[in-house]
Phi, psi and omega in degrees: 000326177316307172303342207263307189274349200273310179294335146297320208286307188299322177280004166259294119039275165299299160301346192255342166259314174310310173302336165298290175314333187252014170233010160267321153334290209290313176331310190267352159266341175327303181251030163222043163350289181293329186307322215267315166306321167298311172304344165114008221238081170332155166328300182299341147318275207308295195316322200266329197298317172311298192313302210300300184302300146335287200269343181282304173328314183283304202312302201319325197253001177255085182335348190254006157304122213290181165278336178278339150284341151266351138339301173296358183260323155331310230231279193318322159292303195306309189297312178318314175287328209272330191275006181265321110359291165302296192300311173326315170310282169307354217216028198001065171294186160242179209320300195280006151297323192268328155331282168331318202270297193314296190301351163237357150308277167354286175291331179300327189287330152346293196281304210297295189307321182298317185274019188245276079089273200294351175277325177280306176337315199268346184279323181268309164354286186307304173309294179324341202248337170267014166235000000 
């Protein structure tokens, strides 16, 4: 049972630093309008992408959300991060900018692939436990 609770623990955990990362993201394109601008990225850009991150963030953390929106949600960060990335590139920030944004695409993907992993575990458990 230790293993059980360790592993839910770990799996909250995880799930509780992406939605954090990504609504520290949103905070911060929110109230830095220019930085998002110097990336090549319109006003109207920044405004949807805060909302988009904001509510995946939430969604992430409401247990009666099906799994297949949070995959698209899942899917929608990783495309956030990977263009966030690219722009970083493009826009010759430096290296240890880019370095930053690549390390943290990395944890997140982590974190994702652990809490994907483990939403499906529990999910075929329940199905094995209800025949």
């Amino acid at each position: 049972m230790a293993r059980t609770e360790k592993k839910k623990t770990l799996y909250w955990v995880a799930k509780g630093f992406i939605s954090f990362f990504m609504l520290f993201s949103a905070y911060y394109s929110f109230s830095n309008p220019e930085a998002l601008r110097l990336l090549g990225f319109p006003d109207y850009f920044r405004i949807e992408l805060v909302i988009a991150k904001t509510i995946g963030a939430i969604l992430l953390l409401v247990p009666q959300v099906p799994s297949r929106i949070k995959e698209w949600i899942y899917a929608g960060f990783g495309i956030a991060m990977i263009s966030a990335f690219i722009a970083h590139i493009c826009s010759n920030d430096p290296v240890s900018q880019i370095v930053f944004v690549a390390a943290d695409f990395v944890l997140v993907a982590v974190c994702v692939q652990y809490v994907y992993k483990q939403e499906h575990a529990e999910k075929h458990n329940n199905l094995i436990h209800t025949k």
